[in-house]
PQR file with spaces between the fields and no chain letter, atoms N, CA, C, O and H, PARSE charges and radii, in Angstrom:
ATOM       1  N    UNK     1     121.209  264.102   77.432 -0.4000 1.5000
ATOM       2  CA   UNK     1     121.743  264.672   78.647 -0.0000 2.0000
ATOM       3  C    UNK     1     122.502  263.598   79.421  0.5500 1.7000
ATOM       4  O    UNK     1     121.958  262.539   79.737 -0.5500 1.4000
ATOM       5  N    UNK     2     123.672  263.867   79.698 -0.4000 1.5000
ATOM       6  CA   UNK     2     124.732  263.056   80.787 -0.0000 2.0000
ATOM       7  C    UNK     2     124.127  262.492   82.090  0.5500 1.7000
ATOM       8  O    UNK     2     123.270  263.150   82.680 -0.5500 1.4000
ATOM       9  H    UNK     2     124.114  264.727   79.441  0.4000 1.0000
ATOM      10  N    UNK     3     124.410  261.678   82.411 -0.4000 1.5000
ATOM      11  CA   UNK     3     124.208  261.132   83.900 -0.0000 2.0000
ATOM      12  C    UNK     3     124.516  262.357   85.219  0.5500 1.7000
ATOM      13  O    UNK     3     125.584  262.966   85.156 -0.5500 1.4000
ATOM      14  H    UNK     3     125.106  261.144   81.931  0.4000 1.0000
ATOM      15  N    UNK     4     123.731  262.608   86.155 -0.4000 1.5000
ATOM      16  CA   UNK     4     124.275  263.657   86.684 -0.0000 2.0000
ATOM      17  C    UNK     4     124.832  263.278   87.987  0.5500 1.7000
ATOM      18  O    UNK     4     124.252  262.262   88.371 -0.5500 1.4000
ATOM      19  H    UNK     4     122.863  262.113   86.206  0.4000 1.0000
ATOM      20  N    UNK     5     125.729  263.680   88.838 -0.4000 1.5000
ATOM      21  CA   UNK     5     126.153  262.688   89.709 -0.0000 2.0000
ATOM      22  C    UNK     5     125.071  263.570   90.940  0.5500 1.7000
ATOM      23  O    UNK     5     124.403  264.578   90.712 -0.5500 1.4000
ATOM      24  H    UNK     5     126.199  264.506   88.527  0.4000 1.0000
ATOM      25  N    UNK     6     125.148  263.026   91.877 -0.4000 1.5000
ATOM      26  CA   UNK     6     124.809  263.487   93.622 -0.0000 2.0000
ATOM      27  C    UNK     6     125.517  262.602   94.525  0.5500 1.7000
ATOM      28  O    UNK     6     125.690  261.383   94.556 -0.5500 1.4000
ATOM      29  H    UNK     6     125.691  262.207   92.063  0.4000 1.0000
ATOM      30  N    UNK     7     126.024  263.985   95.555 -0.4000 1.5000
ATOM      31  CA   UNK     7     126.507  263.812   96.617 -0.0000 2.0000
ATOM      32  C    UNK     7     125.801  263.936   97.830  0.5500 1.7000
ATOM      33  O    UNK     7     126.281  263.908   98.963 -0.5500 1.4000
ATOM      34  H    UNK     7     125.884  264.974   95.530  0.4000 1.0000
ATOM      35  N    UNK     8     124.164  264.131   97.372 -0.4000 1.5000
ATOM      36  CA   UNK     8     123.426  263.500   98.347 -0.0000 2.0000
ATOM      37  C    UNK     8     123.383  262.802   99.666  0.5500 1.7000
ATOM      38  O    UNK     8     123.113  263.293  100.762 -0.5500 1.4000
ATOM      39  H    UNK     8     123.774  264.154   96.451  0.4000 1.0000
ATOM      40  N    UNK     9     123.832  261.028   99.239 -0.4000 1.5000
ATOM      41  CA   UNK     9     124.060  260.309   99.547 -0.0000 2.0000
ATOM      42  C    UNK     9     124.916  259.815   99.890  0.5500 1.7000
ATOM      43  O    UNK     9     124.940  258.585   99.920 -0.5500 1.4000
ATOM      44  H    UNK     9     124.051  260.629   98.349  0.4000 1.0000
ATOM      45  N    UNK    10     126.277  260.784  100.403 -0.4000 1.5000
ATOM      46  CA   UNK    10     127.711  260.551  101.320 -0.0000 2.0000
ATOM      47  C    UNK    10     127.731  261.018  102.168  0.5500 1.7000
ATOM      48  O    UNK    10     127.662  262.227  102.390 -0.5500 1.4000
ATOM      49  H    UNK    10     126.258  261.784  100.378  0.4000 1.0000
ATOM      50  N    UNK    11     127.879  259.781  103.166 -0.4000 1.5000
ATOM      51  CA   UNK    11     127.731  260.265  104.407 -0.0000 2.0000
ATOM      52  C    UNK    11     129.193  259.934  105.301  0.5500 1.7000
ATOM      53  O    UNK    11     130.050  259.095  105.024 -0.5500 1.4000
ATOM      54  H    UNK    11     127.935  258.799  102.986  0.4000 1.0000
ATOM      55  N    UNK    12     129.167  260.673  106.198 -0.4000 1.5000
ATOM      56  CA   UNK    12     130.279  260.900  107.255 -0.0000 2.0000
ATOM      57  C    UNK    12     130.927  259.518  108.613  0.5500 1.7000
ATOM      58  O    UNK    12     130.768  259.786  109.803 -0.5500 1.4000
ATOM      59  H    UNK    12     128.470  261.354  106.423  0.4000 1.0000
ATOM      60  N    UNK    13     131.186  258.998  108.456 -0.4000 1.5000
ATOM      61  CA   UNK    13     132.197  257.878  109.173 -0.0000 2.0000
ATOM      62  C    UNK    13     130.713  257.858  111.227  0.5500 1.7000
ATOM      63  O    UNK    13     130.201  256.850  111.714 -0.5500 1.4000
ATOM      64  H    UNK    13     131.315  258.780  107.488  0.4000 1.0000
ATOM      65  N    UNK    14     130.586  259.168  111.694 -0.4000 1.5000
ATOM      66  CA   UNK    14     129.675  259.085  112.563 -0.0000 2.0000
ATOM      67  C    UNK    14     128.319  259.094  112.019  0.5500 1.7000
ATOM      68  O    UNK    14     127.430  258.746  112.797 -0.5500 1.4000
ATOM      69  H    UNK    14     131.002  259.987  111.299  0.4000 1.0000
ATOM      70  N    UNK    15     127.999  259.419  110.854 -0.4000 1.5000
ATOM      71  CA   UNK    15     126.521  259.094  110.198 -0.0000 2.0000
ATOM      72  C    UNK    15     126.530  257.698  109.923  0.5500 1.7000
ATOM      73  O    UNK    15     125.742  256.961  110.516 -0.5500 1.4000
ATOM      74  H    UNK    15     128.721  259.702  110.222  0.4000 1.0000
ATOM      75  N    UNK    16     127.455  257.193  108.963 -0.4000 1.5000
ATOM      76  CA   UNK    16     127.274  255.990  108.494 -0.0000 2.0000
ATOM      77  C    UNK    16     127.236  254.740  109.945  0.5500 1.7000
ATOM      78  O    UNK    16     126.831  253.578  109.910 -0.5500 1.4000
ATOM      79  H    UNK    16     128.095  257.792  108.481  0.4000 1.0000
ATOM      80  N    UNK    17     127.918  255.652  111.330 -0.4000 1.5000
ATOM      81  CA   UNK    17     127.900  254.070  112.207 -0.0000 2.0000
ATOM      82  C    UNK    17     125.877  254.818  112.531  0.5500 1.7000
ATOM      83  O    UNK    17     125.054  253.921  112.344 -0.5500 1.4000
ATOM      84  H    UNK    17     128.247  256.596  111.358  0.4000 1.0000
ATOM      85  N    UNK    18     125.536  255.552  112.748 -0.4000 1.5000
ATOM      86  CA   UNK    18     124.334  255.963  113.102 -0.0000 2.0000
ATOM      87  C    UNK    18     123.330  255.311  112.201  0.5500 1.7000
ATOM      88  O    UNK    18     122.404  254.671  112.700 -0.5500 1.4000
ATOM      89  H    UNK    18     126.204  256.281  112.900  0.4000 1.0000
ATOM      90  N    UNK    19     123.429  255.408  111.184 -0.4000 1.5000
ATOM      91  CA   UNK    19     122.917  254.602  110.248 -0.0000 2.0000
ATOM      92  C    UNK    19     122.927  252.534  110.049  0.5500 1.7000
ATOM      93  O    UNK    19     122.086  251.655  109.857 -0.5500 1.4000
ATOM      94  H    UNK    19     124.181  255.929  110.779  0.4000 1.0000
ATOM      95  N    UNK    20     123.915  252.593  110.181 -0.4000 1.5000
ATOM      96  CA   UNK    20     124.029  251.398  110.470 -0.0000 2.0000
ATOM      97  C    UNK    20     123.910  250.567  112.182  0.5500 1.7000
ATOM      98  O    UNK    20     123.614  249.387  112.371 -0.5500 1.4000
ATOM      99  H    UNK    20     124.598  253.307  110.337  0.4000 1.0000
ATOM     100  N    UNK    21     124.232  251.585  113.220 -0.4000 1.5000
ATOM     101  CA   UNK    21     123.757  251.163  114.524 -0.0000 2.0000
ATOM     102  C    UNK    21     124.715  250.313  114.859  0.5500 1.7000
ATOM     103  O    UNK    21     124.479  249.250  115.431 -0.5500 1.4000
ATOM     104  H    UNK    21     124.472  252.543  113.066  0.4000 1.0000
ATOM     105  N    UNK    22     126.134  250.798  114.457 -0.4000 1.5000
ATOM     106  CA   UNK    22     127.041  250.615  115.320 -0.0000 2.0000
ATOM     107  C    UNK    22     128.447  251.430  115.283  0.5500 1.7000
ATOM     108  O    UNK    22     129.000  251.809  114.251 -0.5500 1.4000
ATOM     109  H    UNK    22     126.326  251.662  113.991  0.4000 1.0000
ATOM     110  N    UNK    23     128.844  251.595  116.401 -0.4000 1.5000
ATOM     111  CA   UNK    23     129.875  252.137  117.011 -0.0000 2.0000
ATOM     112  C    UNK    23     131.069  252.936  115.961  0.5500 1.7000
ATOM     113  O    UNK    23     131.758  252.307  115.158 -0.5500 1.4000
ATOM     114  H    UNK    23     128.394  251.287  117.240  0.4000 1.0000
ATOM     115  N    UNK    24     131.139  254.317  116.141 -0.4000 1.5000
ATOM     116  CA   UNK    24     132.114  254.623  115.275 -0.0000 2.0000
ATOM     117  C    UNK    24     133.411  253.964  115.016  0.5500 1.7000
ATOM     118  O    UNK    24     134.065  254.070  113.978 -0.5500 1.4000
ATOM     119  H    UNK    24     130.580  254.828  116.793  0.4000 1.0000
ATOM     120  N    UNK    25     133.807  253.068  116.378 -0.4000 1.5000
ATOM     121  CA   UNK    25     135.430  252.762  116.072 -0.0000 2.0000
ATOM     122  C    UNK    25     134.867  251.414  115.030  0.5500 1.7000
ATOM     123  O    UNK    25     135.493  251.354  113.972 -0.5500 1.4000
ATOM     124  H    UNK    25     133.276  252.982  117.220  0.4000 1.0000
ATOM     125  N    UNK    26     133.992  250.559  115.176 -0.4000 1.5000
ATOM     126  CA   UNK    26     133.859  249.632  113.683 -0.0000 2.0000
ATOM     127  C    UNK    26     133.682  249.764  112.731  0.5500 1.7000
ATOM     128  O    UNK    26     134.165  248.974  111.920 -0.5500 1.4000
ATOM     129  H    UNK    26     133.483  250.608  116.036  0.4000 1.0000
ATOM     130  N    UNK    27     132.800  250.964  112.270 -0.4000 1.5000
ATOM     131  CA   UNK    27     132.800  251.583  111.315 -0.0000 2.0000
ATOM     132  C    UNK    27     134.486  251.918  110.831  0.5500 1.7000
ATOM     133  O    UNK    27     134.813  251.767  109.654 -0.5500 1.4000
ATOM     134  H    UNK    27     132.408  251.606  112.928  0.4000 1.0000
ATOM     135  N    UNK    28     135.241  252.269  111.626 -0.4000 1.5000
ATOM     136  CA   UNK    28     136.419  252.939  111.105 -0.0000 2.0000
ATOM     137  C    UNK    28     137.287  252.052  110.771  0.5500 1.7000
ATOM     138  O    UNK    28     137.917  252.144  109.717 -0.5500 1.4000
ATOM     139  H    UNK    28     134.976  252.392  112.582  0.4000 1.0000
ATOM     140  N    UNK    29     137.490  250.775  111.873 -0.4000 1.5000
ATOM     141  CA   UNK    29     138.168  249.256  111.573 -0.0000 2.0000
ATOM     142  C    UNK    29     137.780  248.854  110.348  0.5500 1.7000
ATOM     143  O    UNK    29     138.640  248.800  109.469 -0.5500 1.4000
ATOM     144  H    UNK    29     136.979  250.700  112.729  0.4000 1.0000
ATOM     145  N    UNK    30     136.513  248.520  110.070 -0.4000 1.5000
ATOM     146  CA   UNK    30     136.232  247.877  108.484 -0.0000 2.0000
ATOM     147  C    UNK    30     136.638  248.843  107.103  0.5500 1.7000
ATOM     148  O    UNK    30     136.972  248.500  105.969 -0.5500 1.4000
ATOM     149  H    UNK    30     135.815  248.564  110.784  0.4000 1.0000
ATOM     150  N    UNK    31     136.423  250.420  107.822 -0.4000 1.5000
ATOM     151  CA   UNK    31     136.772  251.064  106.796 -0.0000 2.0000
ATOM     152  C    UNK    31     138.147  251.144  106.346  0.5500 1.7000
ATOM     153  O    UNK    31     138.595  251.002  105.208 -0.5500 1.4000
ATOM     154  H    UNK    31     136.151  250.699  108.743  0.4000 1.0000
ATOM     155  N    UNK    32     138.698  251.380  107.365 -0.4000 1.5000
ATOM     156  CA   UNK    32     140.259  250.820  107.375 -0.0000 2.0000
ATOM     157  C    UNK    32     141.124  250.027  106.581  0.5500 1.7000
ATOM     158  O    UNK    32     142.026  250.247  105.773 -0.5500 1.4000
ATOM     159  H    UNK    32     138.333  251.495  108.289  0.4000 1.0000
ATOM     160  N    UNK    33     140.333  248.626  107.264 -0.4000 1.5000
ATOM     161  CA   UNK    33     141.066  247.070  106.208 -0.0000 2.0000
ATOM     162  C    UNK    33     140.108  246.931  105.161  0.5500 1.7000
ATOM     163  O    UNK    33     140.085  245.760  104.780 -0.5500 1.4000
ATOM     164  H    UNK    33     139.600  248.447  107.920  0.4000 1.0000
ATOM     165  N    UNK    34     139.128  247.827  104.406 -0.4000 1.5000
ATOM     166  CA   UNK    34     138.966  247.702  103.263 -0.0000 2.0000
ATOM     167  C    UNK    34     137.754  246.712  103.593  0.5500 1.7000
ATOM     168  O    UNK    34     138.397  245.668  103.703 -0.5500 1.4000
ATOM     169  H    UNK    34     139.147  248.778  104.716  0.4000 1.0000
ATOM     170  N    UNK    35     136.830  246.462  103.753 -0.4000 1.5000
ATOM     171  CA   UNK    35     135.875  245.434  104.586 -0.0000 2.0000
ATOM     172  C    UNK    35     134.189  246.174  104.125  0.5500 1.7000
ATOM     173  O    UNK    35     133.129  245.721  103.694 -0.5500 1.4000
ATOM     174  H    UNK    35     136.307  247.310  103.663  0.4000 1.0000
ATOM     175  N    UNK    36     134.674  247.419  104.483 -0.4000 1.5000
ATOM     176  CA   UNK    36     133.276  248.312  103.922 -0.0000 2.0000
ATOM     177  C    UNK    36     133.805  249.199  103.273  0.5500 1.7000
ATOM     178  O    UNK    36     134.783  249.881  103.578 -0.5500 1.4000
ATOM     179  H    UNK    36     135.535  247.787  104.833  0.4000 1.0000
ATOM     180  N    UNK    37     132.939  249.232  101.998 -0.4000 1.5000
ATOM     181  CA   UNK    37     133.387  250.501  101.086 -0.0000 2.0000
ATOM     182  C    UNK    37     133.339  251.961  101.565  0.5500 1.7000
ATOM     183  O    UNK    37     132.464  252.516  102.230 -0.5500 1.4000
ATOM     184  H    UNK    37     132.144  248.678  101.750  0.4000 1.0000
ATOM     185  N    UNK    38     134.608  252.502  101.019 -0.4000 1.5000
ATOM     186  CA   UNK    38     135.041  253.733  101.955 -0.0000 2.0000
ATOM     187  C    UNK    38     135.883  254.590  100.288  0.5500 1.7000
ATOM     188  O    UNK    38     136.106  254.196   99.143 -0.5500 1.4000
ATOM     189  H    UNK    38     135.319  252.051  100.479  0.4000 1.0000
ATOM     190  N    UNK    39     136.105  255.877  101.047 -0.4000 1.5000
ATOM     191  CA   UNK    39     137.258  256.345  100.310 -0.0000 2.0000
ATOM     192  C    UNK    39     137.720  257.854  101.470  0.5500 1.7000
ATOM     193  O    UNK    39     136.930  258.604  102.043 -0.5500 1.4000
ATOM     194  H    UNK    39     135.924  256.197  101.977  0.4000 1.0000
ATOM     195  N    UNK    40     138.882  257.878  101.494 -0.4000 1.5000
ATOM     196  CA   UNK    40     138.835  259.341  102.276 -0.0000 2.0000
ATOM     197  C    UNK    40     138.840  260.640  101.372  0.5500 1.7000
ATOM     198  O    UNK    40     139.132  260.701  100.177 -0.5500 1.4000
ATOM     199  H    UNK    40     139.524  257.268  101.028  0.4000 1.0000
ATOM     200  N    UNK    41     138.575  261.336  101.945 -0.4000 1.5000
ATOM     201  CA   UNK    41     138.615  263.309  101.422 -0.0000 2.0000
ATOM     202  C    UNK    41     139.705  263.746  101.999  0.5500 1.7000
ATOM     203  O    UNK    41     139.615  263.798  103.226 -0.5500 1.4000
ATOM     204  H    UNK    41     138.338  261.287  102.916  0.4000 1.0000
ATOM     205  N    UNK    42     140.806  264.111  101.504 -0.4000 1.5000
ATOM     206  CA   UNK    42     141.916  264.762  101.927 -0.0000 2.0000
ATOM     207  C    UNK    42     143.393  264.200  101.952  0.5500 1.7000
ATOM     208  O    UNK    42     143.436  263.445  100.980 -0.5500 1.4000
ATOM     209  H    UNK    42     140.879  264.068  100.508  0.4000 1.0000
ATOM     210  N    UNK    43     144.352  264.192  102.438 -0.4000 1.5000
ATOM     211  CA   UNK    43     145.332  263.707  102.381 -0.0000 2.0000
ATOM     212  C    UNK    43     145.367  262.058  103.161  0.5500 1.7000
ATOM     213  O    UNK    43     144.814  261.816  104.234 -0.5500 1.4000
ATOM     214  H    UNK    43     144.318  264.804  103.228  0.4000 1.0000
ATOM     215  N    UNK    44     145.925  261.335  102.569 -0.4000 1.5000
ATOM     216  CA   UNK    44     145.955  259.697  102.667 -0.0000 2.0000
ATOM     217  C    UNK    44     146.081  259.714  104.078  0.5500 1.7000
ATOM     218  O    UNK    44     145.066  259.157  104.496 -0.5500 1.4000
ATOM     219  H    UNK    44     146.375  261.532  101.698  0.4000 1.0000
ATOM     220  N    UNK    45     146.879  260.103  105.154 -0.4000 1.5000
ATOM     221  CA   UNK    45     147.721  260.313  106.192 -0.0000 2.0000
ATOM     222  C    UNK    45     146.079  261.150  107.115  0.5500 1.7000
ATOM     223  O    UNK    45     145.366  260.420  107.803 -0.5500 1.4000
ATOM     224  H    UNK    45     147.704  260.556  104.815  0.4000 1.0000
ATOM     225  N    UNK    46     145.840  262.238  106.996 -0.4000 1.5000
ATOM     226  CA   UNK    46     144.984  262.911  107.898 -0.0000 2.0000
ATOM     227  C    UNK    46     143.471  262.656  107.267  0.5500 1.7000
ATOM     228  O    UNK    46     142.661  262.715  108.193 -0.5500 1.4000
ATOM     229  H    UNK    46     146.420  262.830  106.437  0.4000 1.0000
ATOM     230  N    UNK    47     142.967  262.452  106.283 -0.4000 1.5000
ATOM     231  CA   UNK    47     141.816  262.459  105.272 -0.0000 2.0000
ATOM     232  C    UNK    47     140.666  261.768  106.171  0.5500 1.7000
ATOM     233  O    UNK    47     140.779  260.872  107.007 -0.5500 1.4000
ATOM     234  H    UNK    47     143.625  262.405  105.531  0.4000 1.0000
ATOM     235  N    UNK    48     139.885  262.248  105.871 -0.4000 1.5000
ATOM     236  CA   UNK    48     138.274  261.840  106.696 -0.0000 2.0000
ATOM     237  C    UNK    48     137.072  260.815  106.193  0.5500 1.7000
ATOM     238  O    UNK    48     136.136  261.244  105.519 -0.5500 1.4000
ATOM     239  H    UNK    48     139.793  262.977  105.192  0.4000 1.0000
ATOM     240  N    UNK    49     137.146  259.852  106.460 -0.4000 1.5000
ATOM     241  CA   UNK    49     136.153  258.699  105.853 -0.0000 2.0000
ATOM     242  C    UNK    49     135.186  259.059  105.315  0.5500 1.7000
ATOM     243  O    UNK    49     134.348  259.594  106.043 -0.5500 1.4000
ATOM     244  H    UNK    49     137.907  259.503  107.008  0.4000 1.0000
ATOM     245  N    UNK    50     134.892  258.942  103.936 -0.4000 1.5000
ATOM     246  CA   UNK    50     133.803  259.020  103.625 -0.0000 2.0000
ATOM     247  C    UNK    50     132.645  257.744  102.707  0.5500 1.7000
ATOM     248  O    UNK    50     133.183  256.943  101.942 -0.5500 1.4000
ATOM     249  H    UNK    50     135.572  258.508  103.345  0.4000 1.0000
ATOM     250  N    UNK    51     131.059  257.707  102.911 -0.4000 1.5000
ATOM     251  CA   UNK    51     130.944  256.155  102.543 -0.0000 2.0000
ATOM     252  C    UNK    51     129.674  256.895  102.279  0.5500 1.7000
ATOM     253  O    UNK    51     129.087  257.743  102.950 -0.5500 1.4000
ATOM     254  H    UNK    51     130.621  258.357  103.532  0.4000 1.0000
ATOM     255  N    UNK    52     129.280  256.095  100.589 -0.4000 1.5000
ATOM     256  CA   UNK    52     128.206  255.975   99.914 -0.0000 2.0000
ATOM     257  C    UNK    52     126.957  255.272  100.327  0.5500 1.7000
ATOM     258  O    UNK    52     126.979  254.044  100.409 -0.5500 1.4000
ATOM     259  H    UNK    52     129.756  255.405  100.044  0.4000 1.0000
ATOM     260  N    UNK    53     126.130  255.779  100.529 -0.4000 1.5000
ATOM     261  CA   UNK    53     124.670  255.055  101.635 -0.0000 2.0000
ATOM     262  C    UNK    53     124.311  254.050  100.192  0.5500 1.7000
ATOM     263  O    UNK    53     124.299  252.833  100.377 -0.5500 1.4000
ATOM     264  H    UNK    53     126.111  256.776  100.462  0.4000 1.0000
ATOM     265  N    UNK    54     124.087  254.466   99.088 -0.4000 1.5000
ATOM     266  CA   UNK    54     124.140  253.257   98.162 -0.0000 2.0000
ATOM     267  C    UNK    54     124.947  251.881   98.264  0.5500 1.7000
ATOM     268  O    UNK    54     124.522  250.733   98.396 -0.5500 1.4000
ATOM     269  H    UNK    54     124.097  255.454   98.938  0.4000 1.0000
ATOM     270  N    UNK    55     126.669  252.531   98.125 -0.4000 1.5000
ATOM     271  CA   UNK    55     127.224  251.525   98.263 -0.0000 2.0000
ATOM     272  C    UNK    55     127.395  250.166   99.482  0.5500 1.7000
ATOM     273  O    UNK    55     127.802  249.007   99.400 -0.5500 1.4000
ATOM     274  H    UNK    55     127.014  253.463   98.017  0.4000 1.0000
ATOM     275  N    UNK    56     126.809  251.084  100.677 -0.4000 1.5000
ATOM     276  CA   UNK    56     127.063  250.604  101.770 -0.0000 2.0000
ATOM     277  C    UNK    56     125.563  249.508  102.271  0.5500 1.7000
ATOM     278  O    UNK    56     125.590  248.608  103.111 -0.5500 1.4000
ATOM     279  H    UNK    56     126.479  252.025  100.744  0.4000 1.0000
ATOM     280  N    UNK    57     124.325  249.976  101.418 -0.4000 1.5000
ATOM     281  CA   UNK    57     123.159  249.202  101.090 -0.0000 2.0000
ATOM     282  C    UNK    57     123.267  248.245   99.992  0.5500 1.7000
ATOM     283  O    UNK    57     122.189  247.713   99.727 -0.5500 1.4000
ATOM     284  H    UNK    57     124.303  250.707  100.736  0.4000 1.0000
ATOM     285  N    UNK    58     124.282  247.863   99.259 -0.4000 1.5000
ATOM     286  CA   UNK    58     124.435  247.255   98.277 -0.0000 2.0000
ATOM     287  C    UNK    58     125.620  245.960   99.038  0.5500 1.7000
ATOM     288  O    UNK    58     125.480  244.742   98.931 -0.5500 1.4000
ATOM     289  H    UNK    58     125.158  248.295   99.475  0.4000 1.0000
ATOM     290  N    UNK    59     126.585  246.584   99.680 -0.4000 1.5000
ATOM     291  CA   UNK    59     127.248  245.805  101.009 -0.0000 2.0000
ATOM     292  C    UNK    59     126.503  245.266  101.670  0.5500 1.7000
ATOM     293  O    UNK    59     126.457  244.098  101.285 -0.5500 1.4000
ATOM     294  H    UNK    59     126.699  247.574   99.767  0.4000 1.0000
ATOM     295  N    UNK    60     125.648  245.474  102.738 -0.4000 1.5000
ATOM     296  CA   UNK    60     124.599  244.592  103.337 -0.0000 2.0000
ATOM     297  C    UNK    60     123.579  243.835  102.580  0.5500 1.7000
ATOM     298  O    UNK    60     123.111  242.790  103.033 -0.5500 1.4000
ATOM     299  H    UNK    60     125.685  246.423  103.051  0.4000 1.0000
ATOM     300  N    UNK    61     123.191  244.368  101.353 -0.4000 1.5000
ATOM     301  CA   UNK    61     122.149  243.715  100.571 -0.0000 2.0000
ATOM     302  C    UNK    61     122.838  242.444   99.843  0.5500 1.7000
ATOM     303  O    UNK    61     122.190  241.459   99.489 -0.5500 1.4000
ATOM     304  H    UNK    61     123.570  245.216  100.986  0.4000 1.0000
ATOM     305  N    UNK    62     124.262  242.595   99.660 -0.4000 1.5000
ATOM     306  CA   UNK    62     124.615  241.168   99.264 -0.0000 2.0000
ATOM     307  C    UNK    62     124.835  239.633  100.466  0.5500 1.7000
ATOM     308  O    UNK    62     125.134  238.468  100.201 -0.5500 1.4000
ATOM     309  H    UNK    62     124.788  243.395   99.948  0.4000 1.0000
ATOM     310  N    UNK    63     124.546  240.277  101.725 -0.4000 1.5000
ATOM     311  CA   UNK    63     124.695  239.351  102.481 -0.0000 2.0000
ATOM     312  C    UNK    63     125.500  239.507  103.575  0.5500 1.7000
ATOM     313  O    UNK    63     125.148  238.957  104.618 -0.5500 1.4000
ATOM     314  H    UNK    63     124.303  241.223  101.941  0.4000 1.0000
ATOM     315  N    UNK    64     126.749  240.296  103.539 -0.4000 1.5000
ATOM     316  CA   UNK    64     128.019  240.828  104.184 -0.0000 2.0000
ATOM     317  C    UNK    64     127.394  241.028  105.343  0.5500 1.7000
ATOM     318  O    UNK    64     126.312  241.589  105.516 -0.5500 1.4000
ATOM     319  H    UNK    64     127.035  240.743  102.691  0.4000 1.0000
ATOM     320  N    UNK    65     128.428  240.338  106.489 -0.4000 1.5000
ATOM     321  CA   UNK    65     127.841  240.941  108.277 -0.0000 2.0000
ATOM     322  C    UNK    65     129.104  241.754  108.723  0.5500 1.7000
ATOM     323  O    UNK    65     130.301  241.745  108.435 -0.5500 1.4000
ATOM     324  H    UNK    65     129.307  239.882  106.349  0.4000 1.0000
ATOM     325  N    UNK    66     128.605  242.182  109.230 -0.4000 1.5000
ATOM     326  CA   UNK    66     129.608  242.979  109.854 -0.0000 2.0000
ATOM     327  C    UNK    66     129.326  243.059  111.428  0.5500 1.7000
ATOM     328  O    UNK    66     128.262  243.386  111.953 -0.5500 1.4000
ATOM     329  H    UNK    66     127.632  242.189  109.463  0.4000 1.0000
ATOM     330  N    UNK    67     130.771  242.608  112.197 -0.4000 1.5000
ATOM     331  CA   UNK    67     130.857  242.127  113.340 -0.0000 2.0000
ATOM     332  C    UNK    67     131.346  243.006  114.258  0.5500 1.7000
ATOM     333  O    UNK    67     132.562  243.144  114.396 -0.5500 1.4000
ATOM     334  H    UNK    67     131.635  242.342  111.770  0.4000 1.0000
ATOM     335  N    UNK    68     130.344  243.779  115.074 -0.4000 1.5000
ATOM     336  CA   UNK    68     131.068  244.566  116.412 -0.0000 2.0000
ATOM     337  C    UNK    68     132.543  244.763  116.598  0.5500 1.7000
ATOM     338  O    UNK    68     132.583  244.274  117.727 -0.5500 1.4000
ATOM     339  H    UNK    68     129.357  243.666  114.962  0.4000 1.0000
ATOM     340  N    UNK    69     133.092  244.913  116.492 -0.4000 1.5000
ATOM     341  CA   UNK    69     134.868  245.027  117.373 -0.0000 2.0000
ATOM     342  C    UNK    69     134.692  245.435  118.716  0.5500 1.7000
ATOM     343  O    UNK    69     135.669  245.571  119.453 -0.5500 1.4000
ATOM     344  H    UNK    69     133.060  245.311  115.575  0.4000 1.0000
């Protein structure tokens, strides 16, 4: 049997700052310049942040800080 995926664990640009315990606009800055792993849903131009609670525990678990704006 194949690996099965879940989308469980994607969470939304105001979950992920809730989760992490800080401010949606830093969340959106790092997501932005590529700083925290991201990808959007929808068109490049209007598309809505979206970020893997794995990936984003695997980001902090290597050491990475991430600094207020």
């Amino acid at each position: 049997m194949g690996k099965e995926k879940s989308f469980d664990d994607i969470m939304t640009l105001a979950e992920t700052a809730v989760y992490l315990k800080l401010s949606k606009n830093t969340v959106y800055q790092y997501a932005q310049k590529g700083k925290l792993p991201a990808f959007k849903v929808g068109t490049p131009k209007h598309g809505k942040w979206r970020f893997s609670r794995k990936a984003v525990e695997e980001f902090i678990g290597k050491g990475n800080v991430i600094r207020k704006v």
